[in-house]
Each structure stands twice: as C-alpha cells, then as structure tokens.
N, C-alpha and C positions, 0 to 999 in steps of 0.2 A: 605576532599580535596575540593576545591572552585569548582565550577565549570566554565566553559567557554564558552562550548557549548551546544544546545539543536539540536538535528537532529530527523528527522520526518519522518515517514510514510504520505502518501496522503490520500490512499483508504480504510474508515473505519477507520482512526485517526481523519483527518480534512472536512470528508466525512461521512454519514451514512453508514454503511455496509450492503454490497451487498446480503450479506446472508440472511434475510428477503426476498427480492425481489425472490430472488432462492425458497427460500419455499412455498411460497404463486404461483410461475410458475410450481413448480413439484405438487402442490395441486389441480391446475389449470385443468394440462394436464392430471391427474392422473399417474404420476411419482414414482418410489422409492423413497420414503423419503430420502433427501441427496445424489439423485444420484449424483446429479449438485458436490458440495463439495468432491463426495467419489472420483469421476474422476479426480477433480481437485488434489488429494493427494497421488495417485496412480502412482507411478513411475515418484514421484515430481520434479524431476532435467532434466527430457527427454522425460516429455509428450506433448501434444499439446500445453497447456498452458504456460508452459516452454518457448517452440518453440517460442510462438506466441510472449512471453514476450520478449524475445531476438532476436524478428525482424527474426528470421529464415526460418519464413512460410509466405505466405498471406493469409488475409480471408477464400478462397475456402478451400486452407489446412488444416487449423485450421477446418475448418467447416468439413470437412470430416475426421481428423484424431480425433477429439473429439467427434464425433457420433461414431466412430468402438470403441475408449477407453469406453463409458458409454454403447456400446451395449454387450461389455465383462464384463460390472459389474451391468448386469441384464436389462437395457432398452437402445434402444438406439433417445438420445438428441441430436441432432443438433446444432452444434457451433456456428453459424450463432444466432438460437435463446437465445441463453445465452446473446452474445453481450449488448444485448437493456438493461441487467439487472442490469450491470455495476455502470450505472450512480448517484451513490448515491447523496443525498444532501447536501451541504455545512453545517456546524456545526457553525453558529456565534459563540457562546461563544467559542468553538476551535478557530476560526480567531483571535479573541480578545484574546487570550489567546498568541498567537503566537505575534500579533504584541504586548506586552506588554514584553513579554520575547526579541524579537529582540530589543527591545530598549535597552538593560539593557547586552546580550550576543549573541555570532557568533551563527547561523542559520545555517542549511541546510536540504535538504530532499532528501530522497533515495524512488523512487518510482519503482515498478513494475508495468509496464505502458505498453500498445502495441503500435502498429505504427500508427501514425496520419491517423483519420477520421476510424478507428475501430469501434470507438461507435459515433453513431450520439448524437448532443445533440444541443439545442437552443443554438443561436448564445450570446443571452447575460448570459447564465448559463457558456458559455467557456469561454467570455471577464471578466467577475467574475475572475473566476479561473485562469486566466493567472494575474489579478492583486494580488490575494492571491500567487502564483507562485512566481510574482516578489518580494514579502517581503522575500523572503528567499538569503541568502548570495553566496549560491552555491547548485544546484538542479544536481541530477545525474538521467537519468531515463532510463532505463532498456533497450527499445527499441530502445535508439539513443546508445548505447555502447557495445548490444551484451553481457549484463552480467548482472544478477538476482541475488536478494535475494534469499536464506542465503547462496551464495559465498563470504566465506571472503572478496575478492578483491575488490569490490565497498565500502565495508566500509573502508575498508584501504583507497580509491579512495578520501571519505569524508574527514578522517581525515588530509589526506596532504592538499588536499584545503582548507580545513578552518585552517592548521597549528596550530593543538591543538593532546593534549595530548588523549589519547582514557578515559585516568582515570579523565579524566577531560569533560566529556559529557555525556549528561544522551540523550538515544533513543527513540522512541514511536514507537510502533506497535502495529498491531491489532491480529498477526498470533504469537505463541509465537517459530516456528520455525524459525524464522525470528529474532527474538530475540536472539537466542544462538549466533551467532556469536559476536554480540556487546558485547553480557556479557564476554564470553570468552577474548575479548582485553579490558575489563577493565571499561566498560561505564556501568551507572546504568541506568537497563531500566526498563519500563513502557509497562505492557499490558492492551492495551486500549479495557475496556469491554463497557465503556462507557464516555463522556464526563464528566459527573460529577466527577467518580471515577478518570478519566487521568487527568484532572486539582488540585481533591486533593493531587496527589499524584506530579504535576510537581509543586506544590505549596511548598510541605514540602521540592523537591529537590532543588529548588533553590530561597528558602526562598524570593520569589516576592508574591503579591497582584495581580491573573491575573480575578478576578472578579468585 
C-alpha cells in the first residue's frame, strides 16, 4: 500500500536521546544504575512524568512527586535535576531526512513534551527547533492537549489532521511502547535505535533517497 504519511517522534527521533545524559548523571551522583528510567516506567500512565507531560503539575510538583517515585525505587532523585537532561541535540541528517520526505508526503509529529520554559536552553538552539517544528504539516504536543503517548486518542488526533488513512503512514519512535498503538491502527513503524538504522529503514518505507 503507498504510502502518504510519515509522523514523528521529537525526543530521540529528531533529537539525541536523553538516556546517555541520564547515565553519565546517575554515574555522576553515584545513583542506581537507571534509576532516572526505572521511575520514569513505573506506574507509566499516572506518574509524575505522565503528570508533567499532560500539563497537570508544575515544576515544584513534578520536582517533589519524582524524588518520592525514585525514593520508593531505591534512591531518591530530584525532578528539578533531571530537567537540565532533556535537551538532547538536533540530528541533521534526521532534519534532512524529514525535509526530503515532506517534500514528496504529508508530515506530522506527536510529541511528549512539558510545559513551556521546563527546560532551559539557548535561545538559538530553541529558534533552530521552532524552524525544524514549522516543516512539519500538523504538530500535536502533549502539554498543550492534556494527552500523552501511547493513548490511542492523539494518534487518531493525527490521523484526522493530516486526513490519511492509519494503513497508509509509517510512525518513528524511540520508546517501543509508544509504538504499539500506531501498529495496532495499521501504520508501519520504525524504532529508532539510531539515525542510520531509522533512515535505512524510512528509506526502504517509502522508497525516497533521504541521504
């Protein structure tokens, strides 16, 4: 079946992943190895991060209900400190991968994203990312709608906006829970372990040249 659309993940698709940064802070501080991660997956639909992602808490919040979650799973980490960890680096060949696919099919991105000024970051690292932002056809993100990946209803959310077919869209992520919902409505996805690997593989889905 052709395809029509390509929908995206941000963080650790088009972004480095965060999880290096986490490793090298719990090595830092002398941490449980993955506590950062273990917290983040632990009672995944209603934890702090959850919360945070869906605009439900503020900073403090999140900062004090993510230290009692990690201090129930052996140490406890400060929410606040995680923050700064976030800010992965932009992927150019992912960029050029995507504006080479928008040229050619409909675009969007489903982000799990917190509420503006969460994470500090240089002013031209954000004016960057608001122009990679604007190539896409329709952005959904998590903290402006009160609703997170992998609840169905934001992908359904994509597919009426860009008015395509689900069997006609291949997804990227980085989380492969995140994933199951798009597979399940019919989209062929991509778990991005890495740029090389997610461009060969959106290469053979949609028979384009994005190098």
């Amino acid at each position: 079946m052709m395809i029509e659309a390509v929908i995206w993940d941000f963080g650790g698709v088009l972004t480095t992943s965060p999880f290096e940064a986490f490793a090298r802070f719990e090595r830092e501080r002398g941490f449980p190895t993955d506590i950062i991660r273990r917290t983040n997956a632990a009672n995944h639909l209603e934890n702090a991060w959850a919360k945070f992602e869906r605009a439900e808490i503020d900073i403090d919040g999140f900062d004090k209900l993510f230290a009692a979650e990690s201090l129930a799973l052996g140490a406890e980490v400060r929410g606040r400190d995680v923050l700064p960890l976030l800010a992965g680096d932009l992927r150019p060949e992912m960029v050029e991968a995507l504006k080479r696919i928008n040229a050619k099919f409909k675009t969007g991105c489903i982000t799990n994203n917190l509420p503006a000024n969460a994470i500090g970051s240089a002013a031209g690292r954000g004016l960057y990312i608001a122009e990679v932002m604007a190539l896409f056809d329709h952005v959904i993100e998590s903290a402006k709608i009160g609703l997170r990946k992998p609840d169905p209803r934001i992908y359904e959310m994509m597919v009426e906006a860009l008015k395509v077919d689900p069997k006609r869209c291949v997804y990227l992520d980085d989380l492969g829970i995140n994933l199951k919902p798009a597979r399940a409505m019919g989209m062929t996805t991509i778990k991005v372990t890495s740029a090389a690997q997610a461009i060969a593989e959106l290469e053979a889905a949609t028979a384009l040249k994005l190098t």
